[in-house]
C-alpha positions in Angstrom: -59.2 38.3 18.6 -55.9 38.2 20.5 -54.3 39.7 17.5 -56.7 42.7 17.9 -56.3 43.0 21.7 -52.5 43.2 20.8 -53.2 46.4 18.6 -54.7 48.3 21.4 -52.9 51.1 23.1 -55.3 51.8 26.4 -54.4 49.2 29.0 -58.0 49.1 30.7 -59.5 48.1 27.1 -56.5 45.7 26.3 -57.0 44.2 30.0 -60.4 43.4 30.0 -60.5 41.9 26.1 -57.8 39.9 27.3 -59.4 38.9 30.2 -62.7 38.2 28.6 -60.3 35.6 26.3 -59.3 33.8 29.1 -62.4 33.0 30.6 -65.4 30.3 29.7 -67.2 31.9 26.7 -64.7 33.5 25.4 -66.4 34.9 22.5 -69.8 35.9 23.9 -67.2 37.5 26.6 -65.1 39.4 24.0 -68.2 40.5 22.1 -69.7 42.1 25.5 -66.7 43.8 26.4 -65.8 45.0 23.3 -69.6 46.3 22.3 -69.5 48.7 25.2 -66.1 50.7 24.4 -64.9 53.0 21.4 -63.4 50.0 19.6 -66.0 48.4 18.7 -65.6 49.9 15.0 -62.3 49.1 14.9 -62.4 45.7 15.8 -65.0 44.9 12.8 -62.5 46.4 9.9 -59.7 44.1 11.6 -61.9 41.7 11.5 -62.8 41.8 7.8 -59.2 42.8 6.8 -58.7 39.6 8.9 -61.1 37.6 6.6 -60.0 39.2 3.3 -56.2 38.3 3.8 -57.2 34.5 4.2 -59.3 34.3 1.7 -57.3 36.0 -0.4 -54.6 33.6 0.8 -56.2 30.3 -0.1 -57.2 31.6 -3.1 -54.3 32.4 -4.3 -52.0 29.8 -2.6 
């Protein structure tokens, strides 16, 4: 999630993501936050391109 945040180019978004990572919660926070601005989309195919690399990872070694 931190690696997503970094990705962002609008400060408010970036802010309050990172905020909502710093706080108790952190990923009821983040999913909050983040399902009530335009990147929600995005953040799901980082996500799985996330999930693909490290599986594809130890996989393959």
């Amino acid at each position: 999630m931190e690696k997503f945040v970094q990705t962002l180019s609008n400060d408010k978004h970036k802010n309050k993501l990172s905020d909502a990572l710093q706080n108790k919660k952190p990923f009821a926070k983040f999913k909050q936050v983040i399902d009530n601005t335009p990147y929600r989309q995005d953040w799901f195919d980082f996500k799985d391109n996330w999930l693909q690399r490290y599986v594809k990872y130890i996989v393959m070694g």
